[in-house]
C-alpha angles and dihedrals in degrees: 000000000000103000106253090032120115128213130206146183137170134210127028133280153244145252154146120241111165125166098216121022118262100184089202091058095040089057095032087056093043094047098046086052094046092052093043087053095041093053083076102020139002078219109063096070099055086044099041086045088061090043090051097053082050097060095118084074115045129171110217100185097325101324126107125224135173145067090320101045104125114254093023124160105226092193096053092055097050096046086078089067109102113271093257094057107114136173120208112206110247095347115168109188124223112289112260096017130123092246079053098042101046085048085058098061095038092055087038113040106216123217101237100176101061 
């Protein structure tokens, strides 16, 4: 962004957030948000996917929010999670299994439209 430039968007969003991975929904959900793109350019999915996989850091009319906004209490932010949400430290699930498999795709983006 030019400095002195503003930029600007309405409405809400989108996104996936499944616990365990259900492959259909992953490329039903890809695909409906690559034709919707496509319909005004062949470049806004590949763009807005990028954007997606950055949701922890978002710009709202030149201020940053988000887990990496200096001076950010970590701790604020987290207490909106629901009151069952838990991280364990270094934890490595079991191999094959869905907590494995969902980590996969969350560390490695997959491409689900082609």
């Amino acid at each position: 962004m030019k400095a002195g430039t503003k930029q600007w968007w309405f409405g809400g969003g989108t996104d996936l957030t499944p616990t365990y991975l259900n492959e259909e929904d992953a490329i039903h959900f890809h695909k409906t948000l690559k034709e919707a793109c496509d319909k005004h350019d062949l470049k806004l999915y590949p763009k807005y996917k990028k954007w997606y996989v950055e949701f922890n850091l978002v710009y709202d009319r030149g201020t940053k929010f988000g887990l990496l906004t200096p001076g950010s209490r970590i701790e604020s932010i987290l207490m909106s999670l629901p009151l069952t949400a838990r991280w364990e430290y270094m934890h490595t699930p079991p191999e094959s299994s869905k907590e494995a498999e969902i980590l996969e795709v969350l560390r490695n983006p997959k491409d689900w439209v082609h």
